[in-house]
N, C-alpha and C positions, 0 to 999 in steps of 0.2 A: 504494500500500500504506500503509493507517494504523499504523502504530506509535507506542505506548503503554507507563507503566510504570505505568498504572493496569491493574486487571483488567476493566473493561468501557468501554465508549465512550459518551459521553452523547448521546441520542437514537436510538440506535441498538442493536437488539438481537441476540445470539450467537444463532444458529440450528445451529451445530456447532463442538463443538471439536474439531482435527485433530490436535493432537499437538505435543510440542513442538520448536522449531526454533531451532536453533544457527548461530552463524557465529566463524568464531578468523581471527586474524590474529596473526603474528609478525611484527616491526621488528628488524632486524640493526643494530646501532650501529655505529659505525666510533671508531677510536681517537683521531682526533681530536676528536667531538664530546664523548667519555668525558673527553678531557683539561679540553677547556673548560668542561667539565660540573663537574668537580671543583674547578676552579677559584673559579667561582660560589659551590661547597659551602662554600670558605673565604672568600668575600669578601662572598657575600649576593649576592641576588638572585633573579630566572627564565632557569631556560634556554629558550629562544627556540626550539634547537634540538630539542630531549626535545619539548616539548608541539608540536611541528610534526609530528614520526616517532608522539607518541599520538594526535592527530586525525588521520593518513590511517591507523592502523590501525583507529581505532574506526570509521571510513567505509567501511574496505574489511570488517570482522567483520560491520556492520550490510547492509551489500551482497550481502553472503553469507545469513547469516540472511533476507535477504527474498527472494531466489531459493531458498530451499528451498523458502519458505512459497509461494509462485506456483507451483511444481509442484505444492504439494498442493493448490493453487485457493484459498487464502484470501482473501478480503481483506482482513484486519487482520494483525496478531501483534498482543497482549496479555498484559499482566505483563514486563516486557520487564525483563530485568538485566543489567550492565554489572560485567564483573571487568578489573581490569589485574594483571598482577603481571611482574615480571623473571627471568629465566632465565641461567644462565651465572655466569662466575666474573668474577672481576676483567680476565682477558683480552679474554673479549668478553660483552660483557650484551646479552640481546636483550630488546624489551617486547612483552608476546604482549597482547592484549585478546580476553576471551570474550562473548559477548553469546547471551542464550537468551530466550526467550519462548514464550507459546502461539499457536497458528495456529488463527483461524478465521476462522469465517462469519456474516456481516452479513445481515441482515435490511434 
């Protein structure tokens, strides 16, 4: 499956668009990372932790999104977008990633 967040594919042309195709994914934090997380926030730095829990959910959102598009027979998605945001209170934060795009068909 090609995915893109261009709208068409070079050398290759859209013979149908299928609709568009979603994938989400939610990360449950746990209190320890939160802690060490904050910590960072005062001292500087990367959390190691946070961008490990946002790369397997943008893998597991985009995993998604490309099994919808393969039921509907695509071979691409096209225009692809990428959202993160946080959910939850100070007790527990979770990071959800949404990823959508269009489904089609390659020439």
């Amino acid at each position: 499956m090609i995915i893109t967040t261009t709208d068409g594919i070079d050398g290759r042309r859209i013979t149908s668009y299928l609709g568009i195709v979603a994938g989400e994914a939610i990360m449950g934090t746990n209190i320890f990372r939160d802690f060490f997380a904050g910590i960072r926030d005062i001292v500087g730095g990367r959390s190691g932790s946070y961008e490990k829990e946002l790369r397997e959910a943008k893998k597991l959102a985009m995993e998604a999104m490309a099994e919808e598009a393969t039921a509907l027979g695509a071979h691409a998605i096209v225009a692809v977008d990428l959202d993160y945001a946080t959910i939850g209170g100070s007790e527990k934060t979770m990071l959800m990633v949404v990823v959508n795009g269009t489904a089609v068909t390659l020439a």
